[in-house]
C-alpha positions in Angstrom: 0.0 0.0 0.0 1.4 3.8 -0.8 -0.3 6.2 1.7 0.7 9.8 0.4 2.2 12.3 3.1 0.3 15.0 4.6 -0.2 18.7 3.3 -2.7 19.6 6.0 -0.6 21.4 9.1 -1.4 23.7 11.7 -0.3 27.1 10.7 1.9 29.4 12.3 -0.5 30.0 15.4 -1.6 26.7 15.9 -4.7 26.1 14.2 -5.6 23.7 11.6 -5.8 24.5 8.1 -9.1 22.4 6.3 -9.3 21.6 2.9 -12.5 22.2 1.0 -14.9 19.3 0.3 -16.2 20.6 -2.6 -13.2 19.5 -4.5 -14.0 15.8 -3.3 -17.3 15.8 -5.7 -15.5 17.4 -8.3 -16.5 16.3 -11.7 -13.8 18.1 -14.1 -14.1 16.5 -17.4 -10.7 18.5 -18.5 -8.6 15.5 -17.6 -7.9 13.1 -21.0 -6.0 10.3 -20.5 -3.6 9.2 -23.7 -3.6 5.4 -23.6 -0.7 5.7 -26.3 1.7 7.0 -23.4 0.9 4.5 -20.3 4.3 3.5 -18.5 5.3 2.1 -15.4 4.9 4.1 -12.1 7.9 4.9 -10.5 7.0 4.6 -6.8 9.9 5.8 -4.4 9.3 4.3 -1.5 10.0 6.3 1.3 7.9 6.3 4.3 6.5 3.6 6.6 3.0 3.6 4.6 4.4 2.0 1.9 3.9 -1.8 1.8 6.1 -4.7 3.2 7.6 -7.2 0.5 5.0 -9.9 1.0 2.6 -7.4 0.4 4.0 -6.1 -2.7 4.1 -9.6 -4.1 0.3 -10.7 -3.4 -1.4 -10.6 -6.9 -3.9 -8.7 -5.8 -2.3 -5.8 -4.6 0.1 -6.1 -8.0 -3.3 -5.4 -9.7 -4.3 -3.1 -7.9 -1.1 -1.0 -8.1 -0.8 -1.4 -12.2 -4.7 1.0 -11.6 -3.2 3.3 -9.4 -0.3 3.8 -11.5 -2.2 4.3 -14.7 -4.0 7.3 -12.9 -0.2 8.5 -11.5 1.4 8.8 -14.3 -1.5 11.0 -16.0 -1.6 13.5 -13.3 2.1 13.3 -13.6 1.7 14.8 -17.1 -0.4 17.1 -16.4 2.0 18.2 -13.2 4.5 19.4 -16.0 2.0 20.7 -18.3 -0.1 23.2 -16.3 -2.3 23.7 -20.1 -3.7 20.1 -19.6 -5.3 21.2 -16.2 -7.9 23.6 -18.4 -8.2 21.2 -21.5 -11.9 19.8 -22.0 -12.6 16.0 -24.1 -12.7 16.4 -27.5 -14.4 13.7 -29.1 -12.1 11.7 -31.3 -13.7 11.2 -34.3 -13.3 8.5 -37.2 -10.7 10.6 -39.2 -10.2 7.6 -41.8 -14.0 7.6 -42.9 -14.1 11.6 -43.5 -12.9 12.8 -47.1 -10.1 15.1 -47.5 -12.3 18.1 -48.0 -14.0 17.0 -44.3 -10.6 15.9 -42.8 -9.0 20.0 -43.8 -11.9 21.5 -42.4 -12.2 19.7 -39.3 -7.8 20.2 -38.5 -9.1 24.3 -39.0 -11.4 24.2 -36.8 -8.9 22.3 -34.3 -5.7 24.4 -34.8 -7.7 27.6 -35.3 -10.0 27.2 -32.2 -8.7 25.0 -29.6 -5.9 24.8 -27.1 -3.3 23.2 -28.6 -2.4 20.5 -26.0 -5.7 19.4 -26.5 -6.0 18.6 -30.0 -2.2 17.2 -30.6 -3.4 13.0 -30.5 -6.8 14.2 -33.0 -4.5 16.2 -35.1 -1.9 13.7 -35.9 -5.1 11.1 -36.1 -6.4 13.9 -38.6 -2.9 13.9 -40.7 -2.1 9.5 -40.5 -5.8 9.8 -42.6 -5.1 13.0 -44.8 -1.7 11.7 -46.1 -3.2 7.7 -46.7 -6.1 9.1 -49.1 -3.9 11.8 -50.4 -1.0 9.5 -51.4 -3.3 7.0 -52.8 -5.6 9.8 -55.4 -2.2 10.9 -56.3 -0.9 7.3 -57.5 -4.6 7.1 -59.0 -3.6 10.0 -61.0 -0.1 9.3 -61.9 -1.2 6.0 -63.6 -4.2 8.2 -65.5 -0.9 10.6 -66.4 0.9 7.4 -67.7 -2.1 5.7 -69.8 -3.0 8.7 -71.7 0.7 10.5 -72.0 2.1 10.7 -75.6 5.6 12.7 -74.8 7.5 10.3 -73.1 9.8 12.7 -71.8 6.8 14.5 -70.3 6.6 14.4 -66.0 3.7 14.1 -63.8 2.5 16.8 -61.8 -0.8 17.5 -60.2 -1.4 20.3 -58.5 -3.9 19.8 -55.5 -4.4 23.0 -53.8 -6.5 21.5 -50.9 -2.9 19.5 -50.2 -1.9 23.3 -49.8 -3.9 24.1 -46.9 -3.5 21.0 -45.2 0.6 21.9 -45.1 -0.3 25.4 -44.3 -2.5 24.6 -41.4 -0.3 21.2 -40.3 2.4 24.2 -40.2 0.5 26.3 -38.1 0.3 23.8 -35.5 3.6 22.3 -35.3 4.8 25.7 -34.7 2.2 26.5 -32.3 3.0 23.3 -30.5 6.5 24.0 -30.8 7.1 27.6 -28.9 4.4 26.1 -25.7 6.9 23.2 -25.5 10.1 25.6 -25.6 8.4 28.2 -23.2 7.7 25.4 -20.7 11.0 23.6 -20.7 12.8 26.8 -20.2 10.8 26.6 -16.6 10.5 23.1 -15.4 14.2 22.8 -15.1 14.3 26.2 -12.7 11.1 25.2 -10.8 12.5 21.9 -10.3 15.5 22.8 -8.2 13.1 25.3 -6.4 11.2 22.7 -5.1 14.2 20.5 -4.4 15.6 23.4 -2.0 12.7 23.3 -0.2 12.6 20.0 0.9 16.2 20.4 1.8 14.9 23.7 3.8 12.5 21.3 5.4 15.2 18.8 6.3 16.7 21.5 8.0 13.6 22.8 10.2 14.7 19.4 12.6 17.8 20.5 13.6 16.7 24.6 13.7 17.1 25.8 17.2 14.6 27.5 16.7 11.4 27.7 18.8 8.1 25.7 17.8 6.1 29.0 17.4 9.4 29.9 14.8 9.5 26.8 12.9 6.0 26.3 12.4 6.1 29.7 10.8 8.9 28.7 8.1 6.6 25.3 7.8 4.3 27.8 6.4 6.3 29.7 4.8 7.5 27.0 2.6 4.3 25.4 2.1 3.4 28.6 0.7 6.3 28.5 -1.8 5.5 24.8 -2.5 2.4 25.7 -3.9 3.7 28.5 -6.0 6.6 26.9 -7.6 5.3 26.0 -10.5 5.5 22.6 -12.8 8.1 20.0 -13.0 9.3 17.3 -15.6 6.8 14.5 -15.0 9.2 12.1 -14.6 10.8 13.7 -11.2 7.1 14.6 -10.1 5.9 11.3 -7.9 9.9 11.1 -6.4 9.8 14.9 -5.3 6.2 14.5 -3.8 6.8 12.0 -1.7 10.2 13.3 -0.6 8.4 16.7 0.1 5.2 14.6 2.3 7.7 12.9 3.7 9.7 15.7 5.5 6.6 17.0 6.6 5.6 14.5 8.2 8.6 14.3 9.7 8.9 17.9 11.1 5.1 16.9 12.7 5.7 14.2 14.3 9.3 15.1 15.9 7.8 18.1 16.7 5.6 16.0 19.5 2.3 18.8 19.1 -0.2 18.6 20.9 -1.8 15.1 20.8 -5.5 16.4 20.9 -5.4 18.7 18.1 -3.1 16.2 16.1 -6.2 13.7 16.4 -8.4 16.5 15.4 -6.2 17.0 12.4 -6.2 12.9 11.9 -10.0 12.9 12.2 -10.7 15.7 10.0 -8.4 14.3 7.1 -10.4 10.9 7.4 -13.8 12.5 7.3 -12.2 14.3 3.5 -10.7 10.6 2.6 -14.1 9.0 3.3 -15.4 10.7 1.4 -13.5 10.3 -1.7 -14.3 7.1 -1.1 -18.2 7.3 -0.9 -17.4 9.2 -4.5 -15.8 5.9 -6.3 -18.3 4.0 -4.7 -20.5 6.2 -7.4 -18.3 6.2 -9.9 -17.8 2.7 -10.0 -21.9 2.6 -11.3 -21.4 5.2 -13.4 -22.4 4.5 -16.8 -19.9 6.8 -19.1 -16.4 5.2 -18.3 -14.4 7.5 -19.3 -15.9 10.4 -17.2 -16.0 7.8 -14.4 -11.9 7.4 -14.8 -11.2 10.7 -15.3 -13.1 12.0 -12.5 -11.0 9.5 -10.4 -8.1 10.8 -11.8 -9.1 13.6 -9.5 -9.7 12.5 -6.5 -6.1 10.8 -6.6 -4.8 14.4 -7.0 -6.7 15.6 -4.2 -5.9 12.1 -2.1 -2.2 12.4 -2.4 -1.5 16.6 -2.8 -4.5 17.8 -0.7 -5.4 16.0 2.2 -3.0 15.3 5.0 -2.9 11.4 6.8 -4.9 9.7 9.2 -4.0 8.0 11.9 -1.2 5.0 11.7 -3.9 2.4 12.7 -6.4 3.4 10.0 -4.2 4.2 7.2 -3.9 0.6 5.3 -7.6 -0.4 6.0 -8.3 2.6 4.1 -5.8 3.0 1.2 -7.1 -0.9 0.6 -10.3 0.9 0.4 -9.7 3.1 -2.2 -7.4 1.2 -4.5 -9.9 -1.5 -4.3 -12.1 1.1 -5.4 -9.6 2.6 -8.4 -9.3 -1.0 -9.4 -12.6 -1.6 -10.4 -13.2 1.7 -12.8 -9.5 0.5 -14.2 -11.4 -2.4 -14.4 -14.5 -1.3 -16.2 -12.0 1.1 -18.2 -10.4 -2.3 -19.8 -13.1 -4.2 -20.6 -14.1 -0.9 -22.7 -11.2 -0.9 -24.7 -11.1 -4.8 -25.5 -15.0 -4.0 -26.7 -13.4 -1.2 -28.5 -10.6 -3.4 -30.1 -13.3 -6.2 -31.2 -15.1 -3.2 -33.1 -11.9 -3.1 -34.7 -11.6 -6.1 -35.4 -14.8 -6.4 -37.3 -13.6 -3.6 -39.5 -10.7 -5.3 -40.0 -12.6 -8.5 -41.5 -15.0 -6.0 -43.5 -11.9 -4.1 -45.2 -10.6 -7.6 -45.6 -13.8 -8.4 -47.6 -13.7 -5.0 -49.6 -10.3 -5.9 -50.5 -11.1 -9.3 -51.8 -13.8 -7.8 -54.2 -11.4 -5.5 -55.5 -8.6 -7.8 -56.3 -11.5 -10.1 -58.1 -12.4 -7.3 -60.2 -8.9 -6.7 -61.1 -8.9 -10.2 -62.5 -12.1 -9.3 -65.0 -11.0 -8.1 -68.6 -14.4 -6.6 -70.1 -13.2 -5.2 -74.4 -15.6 -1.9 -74.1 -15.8 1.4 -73.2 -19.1 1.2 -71.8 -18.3 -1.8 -69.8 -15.3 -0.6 -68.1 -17.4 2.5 -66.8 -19.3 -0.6 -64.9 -16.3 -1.6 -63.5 -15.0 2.0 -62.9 -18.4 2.8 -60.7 -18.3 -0.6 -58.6 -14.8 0.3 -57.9 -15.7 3.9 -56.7 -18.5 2.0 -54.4 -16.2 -0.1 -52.8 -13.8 2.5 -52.5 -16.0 4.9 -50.4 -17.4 1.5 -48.3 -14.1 0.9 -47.5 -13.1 4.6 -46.0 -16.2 4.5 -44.4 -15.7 1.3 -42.5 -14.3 2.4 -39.1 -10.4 2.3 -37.6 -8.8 -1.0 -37.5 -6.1 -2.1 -35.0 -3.7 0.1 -35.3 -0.3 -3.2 -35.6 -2.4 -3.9 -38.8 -3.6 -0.6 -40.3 -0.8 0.2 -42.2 -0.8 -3.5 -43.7 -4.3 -3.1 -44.3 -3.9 0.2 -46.5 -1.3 -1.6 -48.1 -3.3 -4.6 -49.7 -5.8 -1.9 -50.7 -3.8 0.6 -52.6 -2.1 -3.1 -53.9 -5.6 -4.1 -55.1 -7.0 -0.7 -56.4 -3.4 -0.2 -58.6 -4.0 -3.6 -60.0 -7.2 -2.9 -61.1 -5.5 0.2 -62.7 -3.3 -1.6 -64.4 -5.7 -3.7 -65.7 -8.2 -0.9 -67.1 -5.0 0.9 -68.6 -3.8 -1.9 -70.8 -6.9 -1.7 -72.6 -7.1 1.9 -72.9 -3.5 1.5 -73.9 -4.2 -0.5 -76.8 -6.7 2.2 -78.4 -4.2 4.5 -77.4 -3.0 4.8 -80.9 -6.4 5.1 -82.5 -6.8 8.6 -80.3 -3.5 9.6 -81.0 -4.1 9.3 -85.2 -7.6 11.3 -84.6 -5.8 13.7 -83.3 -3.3 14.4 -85.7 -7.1 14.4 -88.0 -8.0 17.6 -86.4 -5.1 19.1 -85.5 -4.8 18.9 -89.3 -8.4 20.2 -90.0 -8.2 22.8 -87.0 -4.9 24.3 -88.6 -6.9 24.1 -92.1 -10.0 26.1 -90.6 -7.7 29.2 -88.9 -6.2 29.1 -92.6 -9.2 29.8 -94.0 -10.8 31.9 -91.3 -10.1 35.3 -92.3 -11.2 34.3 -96.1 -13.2 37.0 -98.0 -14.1 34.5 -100.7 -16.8 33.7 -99.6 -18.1 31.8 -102.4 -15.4 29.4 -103.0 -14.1 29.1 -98.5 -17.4 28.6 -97.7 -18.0 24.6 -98.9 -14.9 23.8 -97.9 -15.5 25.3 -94.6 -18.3 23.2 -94.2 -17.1 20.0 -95.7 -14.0 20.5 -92.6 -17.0 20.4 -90.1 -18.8 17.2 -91.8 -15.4 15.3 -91.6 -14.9 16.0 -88.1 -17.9 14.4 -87.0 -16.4 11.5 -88.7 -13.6 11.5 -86.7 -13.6 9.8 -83.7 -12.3 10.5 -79.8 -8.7 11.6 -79.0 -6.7 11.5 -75.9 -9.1 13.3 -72.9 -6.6 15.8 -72.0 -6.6 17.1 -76.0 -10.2 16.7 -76.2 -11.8 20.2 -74.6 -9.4 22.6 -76.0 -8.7 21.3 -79.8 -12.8 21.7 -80.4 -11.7 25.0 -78.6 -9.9 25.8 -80.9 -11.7 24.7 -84.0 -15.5 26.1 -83.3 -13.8 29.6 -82.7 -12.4 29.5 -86.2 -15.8 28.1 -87.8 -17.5 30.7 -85.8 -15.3 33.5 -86.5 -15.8 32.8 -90.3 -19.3 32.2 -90.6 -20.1 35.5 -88.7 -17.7 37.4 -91.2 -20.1 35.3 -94.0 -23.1 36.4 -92.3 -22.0 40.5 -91.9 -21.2 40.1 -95.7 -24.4 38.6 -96.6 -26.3 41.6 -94.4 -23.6 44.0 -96.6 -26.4 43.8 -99.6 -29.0 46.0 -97.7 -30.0 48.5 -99.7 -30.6 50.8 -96.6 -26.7 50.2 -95.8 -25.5 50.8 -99.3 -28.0 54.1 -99.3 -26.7 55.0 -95.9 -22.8 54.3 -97.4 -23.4 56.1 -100.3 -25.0 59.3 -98.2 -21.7 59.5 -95.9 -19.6 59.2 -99.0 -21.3 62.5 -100.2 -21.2 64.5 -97.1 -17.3 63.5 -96.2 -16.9 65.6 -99.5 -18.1 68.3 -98.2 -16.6 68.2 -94.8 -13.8 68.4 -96.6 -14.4 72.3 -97.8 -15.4 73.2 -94.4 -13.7 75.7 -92.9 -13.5 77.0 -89.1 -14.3 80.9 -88.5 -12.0 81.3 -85.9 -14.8 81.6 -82.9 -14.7 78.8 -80.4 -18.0 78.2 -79.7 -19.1 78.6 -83.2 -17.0 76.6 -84.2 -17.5 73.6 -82.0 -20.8 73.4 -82.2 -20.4 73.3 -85.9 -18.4 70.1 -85.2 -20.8 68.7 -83.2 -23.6 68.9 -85.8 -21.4 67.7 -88.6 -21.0 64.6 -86.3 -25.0 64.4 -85.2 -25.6 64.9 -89.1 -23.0 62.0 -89.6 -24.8 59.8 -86.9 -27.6 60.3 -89.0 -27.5 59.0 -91.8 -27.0 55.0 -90.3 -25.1 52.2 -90.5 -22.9 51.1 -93.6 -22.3 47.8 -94.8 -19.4 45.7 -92.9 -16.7 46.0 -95.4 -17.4 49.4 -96.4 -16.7 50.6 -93.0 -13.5 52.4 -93.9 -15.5 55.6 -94.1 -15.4 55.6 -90.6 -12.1 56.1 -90.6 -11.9 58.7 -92.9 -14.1 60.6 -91.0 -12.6 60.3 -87.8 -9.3 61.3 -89.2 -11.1 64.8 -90.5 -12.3 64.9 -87.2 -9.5 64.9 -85.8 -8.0 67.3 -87.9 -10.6 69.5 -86.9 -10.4 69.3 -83.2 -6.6 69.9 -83.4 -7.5 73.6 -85.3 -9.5 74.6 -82.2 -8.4 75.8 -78.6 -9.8 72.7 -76.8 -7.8 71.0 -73.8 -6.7 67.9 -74.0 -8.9 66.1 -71.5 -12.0 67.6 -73.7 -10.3 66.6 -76.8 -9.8 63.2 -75.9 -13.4 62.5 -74.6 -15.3 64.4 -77.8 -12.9 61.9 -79.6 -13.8 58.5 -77.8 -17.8 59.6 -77.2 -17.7 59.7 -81.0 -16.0 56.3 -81.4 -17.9 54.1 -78.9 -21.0 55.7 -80.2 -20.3 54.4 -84.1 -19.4 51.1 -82.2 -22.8 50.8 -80.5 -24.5 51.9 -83.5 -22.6 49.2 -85.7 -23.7 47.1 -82.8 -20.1 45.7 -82.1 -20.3 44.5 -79.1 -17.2 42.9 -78.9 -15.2 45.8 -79.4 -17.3 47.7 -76.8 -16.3 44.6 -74.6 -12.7 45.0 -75.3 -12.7 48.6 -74.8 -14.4 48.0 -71.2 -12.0 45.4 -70.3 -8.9 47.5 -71.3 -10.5 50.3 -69.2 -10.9 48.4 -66.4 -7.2 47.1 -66.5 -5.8 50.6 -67.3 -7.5 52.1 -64.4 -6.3 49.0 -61.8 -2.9 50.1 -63.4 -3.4 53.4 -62.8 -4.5 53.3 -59.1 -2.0 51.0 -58.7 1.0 53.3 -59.4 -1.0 56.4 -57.2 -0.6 53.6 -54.6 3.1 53.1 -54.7 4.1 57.0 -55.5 2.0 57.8 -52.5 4.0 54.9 -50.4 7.0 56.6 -51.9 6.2 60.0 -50.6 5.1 58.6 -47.2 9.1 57.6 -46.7 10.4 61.0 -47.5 7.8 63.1 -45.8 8.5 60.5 -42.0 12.1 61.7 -42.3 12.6 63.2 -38.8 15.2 65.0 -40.7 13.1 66.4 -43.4 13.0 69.7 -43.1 10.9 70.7 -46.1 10.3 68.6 -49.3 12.8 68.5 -51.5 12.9 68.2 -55.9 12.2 64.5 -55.8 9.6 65.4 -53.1 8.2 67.8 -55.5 8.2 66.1 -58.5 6.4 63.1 -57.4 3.9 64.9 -56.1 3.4 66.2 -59.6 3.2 62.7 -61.0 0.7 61.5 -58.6 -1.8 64.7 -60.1 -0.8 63.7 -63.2 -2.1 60.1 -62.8 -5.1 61.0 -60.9 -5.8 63.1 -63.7 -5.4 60.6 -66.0 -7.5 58.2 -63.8 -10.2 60.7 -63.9 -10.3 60.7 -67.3 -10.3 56.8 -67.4 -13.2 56.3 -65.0 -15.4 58.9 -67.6 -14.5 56.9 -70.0 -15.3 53.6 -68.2 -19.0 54.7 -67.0 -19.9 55.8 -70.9 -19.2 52.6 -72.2 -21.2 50.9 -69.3 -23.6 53.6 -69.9 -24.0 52.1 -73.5 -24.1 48.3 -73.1 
């Protein structure tokens, strides 16, 4: 039996200090235990609670100790970790039957949200999953790379960006995990050898000549330090404990106090310990083990660091008590892992069974198309049954993920050496309409119309005779080809509209009155003058639309135009607008809507540029104008403050531009 020392003394003017028993029905579900980590107890035995030989021999008390020290070495680990006393359960899920997409978003919310110390076992869960299914849809789509690749020197790559933000956020928390550890083992060490120089104060306190009233004071005074010291390295926490209980116990009873108040002190510890033990009476029925056991992990803390000892006579009969007790959660605790480990093992027989199916349809050769989509879908099904059977024991998971990427590449293999053998086929088709695509931009700009036009459409009848090519050819050479039918038959069908007799009127009209532009002449008075122009081009507006490959007279005009603004005393802001009003307008009125679209999107870009460079002049200024030294701006000062007027001039300008076009579609 280990009886823990006591930490409940009379203070420095002799009365007894209590501890609460409201932390005996504590029910704290902060405490997780990781199963991965269990090791051996190291019990220093140190006072004369601890068991004789004989008893450490009897199986039963064996059993009971392997409990106790399964609950030790927890709160042992929590002792050097002071995060792990506020941590909460969260529930470990079943990481290997979530997708990738499911798996990412789940490791944000953990990283982003909780404590890191309590996430660390559900985020290396979360990352054991992410990299199984990520490695094995990358070999999926290296050996889809390899069937359909003509360039043999050509290399695989796939970029995945949700394989991105897994790094990122696995990155996160590896260095988030990484500066807790190396702020707390720059303390443990210190607080360690605090704690060891107060026991050796407390050795000390025997010999002090001191008076009782004296020493009882630096008892306090230690205990006070004691509890402010801080965590140490697990793995010194149980030895330093005891040795601390120990020496305490000794100062109390060498001290020879008075007897009544001692047995007040001995009675009011047993009272506390009873009633721990009432509590695993109740725990021991309680239906969710896990709360059960960590609940007890508890009450051990508050057992051995809290409460002080009883009397010599009682002390076995009761620690028997309460390891009996401890036992039987452990107990309980067990028997839910081995029912645990059989779920397991069902999953393991059920992948098993996946796996066979698999490997029996990788044995199936099927000579169609059609028919390997069949066998392509009841792969996919067993696929998704197998991640979303459960977790199998974890000495035969990576085995078992073995055998099924085995089985699923064999398939593969199988499904690739028939697409590799009308590999060929696809590869001649496509060397057919390269052949015709290269033929049809040839011919696109054509204004032949009667001779391009059959053979335009005899290239589209003999590519519907031509049959598939390799998938990643197939979207962008029909691309390519419908955009240089397209782009010829809408040239055929603006000639064809060319024979309107209201265009050829409206050509023949314009034709007429450039003539007379020609003679005009400018008085010499602004306004007069101007508003001359601006009729001329109302008049101009007038008279319609002209056929599409008579539209050279634009041209002509807007070149007299031109001429004409240049004679008057216009700035160049108003210049420039009266020039590209009258342009977009002839656009809208020819109903070209793709050069209106091109002239928005170029717009739009110039103005990003624009605002862009205000930006970085303005950044530029900012560094001059901080100088502490900067007396008053100097000619680079000057100048780019000049520059940045001149662009937001010219982004003025821009942005008209911009909301007349919009104004017109």
């Amino acid at each position: 039996m280990l009886e823990e020392q006591n930490d409940n003394l009379q203070n420095a003017d002799g009365n007894l200090e209590s501890i609460s028993t409201n932390e005996i029905t504590t029910n704290d579900s902060s405490k997780v235990v990781n199963e991965e980590e269990k090791i051996i107890l190291e019990v220093t035995q140190t006072t004369d609670e601890q068991p004789d030989t004989k008893q450490l021999l009897d199986s039963n008390e064996t059993q009971n100790n392997i409990a106790i020290q399964a609950i030790a070495e927890v709160n042992a680990e929590e002792s050097e970790d002071e995060s792990l006393k506020d941590r909460y359960e969260i529930p470990m899920l079943d990481y290997e039957a979530m997708s990738m997409e499911d798996l990412v978003t789940e490791l944000e919310k953990l990283v982003v949200f909780e404590k890191i110390m309590s996430v660390k076992d559900h985020v290396e869960e979360i990352k054991t999953a992410f990299l199984s299914k990520y490695n094995h849809f990358i070999d999926e789509k290296k050996d889809e790379f390899e069937a359909d690749r003509i360039d043999i020197n050509e290399e695989f790559h796939y970029h995945f960006p949700l394989k991105n933000k897994f790094d990122q956020l696995y990155s996160n928390y590896r260095d988030k995990k990484n500066i807790h550890f190396k702020s707390l083992q720059n303390n443990l060490k210190t607080n360690l050898e605090n704690r060891l120089a107060i026991v050796e104060e407390l050795k000390n306190l025997l010999n002090s000549p001191e008076n009782i009233s004296n020493s009882l004071k630096q008892l306090n005074e230690l205990r006070e330090r004691w509890k402010n010291a801080g965590p140490i390295p697990k793995d010194k926490y149980n030895h330093v404990w005891n040795n601390y209980h120990f020496h305490i116990e000794n100062f109390y009873d060498f001290l020879h106090l008075d007897r009544e108040a001692r047995d007040i002190d001995f009675k009011h510890n047993l009272d506390l310990k009873l009633k721990i033990i009432n509590r695993c009476e109740e725990l021991v029925n309680e239906t969710d083990i896990n709360k059960a056991f960590r609940e007890l992990q508890d009450l051990h803390k508050i057992w051995k660091e809290d409460i002080g000892p009883v009397s010599r006579e009682q002390r076995e009969a009761i620690w028997t008590k309460f390891s009996d007790l401890t036992k039987q959660i452990h107990d309980k605790r067990e028997s839910l892992f081995e029912k645990i480990r059989g779920t397991e093992l069902e999953n393991l027989n059920a992948k098993k069974e996946i796996i066979s199916k698999i490997e029996e349809l990788a044995t199936i050769k099927v000579d169609s198309h059609n028919l390997w989509l069949g066998q392509i879908e009841k792969i996919e099904a067993l696929r998704n049954e197998f991640f979303a059977t459960g977790k199998v024991p974890s000495e035969v998971n990576e085995d078992t993920w073995k055998a099924f990427k085995i089985a699923v590449k064999n398939f593969n293999s199988l499904k690739n050496s028939f697409y590799k053998d009308i590999k060929k086929d696809q590869n001649d088709n496509l060397v057919k309409k390269q052949a015709l695509v290269a033929k049809a931009k040839e011919l696109q700009e054509s204004t032949d119309f009667s001779s391009t036009t059959p053979i335009m459409k005899q290239i589209q009848e003999e590519w519907k005779t031509i049959g598939h090519v390799p998938r990643k050819y197939s979207d962008k050479i029909w691309k390519e080809f419908r955009e240089s039918c397209n782009h010829y038959f809408e040239k055929l069908k603006e000639q064809k509209s060319e024979e309107n007799a209201e265009e050829i009127a409206s050509f023949e009209s314009k034709k007429e009155y450039l003539e007379s532009l020609r003679l005009f002449e400018m008085s010499g008075d602004h306004k007069t003058d101007l508003d001359a122009i601006k009729l001329h081009i109302e008049n101009w507006k007038a008279f319609g639309k002209v056929p599409f490959s008579r539209r050279h007279i634009e041209g002509k005009f807007n070149k007299i135009l031109d001429a004409l603004f240049e004679k008057l005393s216009l700035s160049k802001k108003e210049t420039d607008m009266m020039r590209f009003s009258n342009r977009i307008e002839q656009l809208s009125d020819n109903n070209d809507t793709r050069k209106i679209d091109n002239e928005k999107i170029f717009l739009q870009r110039k103005i990003e540029e624009v605002q862009s460079e205000i930006f970085q002049l303005e950044n530029n200024i900012q560094f001059f104008t901080n100088t502490r030294n900067a007396k008053k701006e100097n000619s680079i000062v000057i100048e780019v403050r000049k520059n940045i007027e001149k662009h937001k001039e010219e982004l003025n300008i821009l942005k008209q531009k911009l909301k007349q076009v919009k104004s017109i579609q």
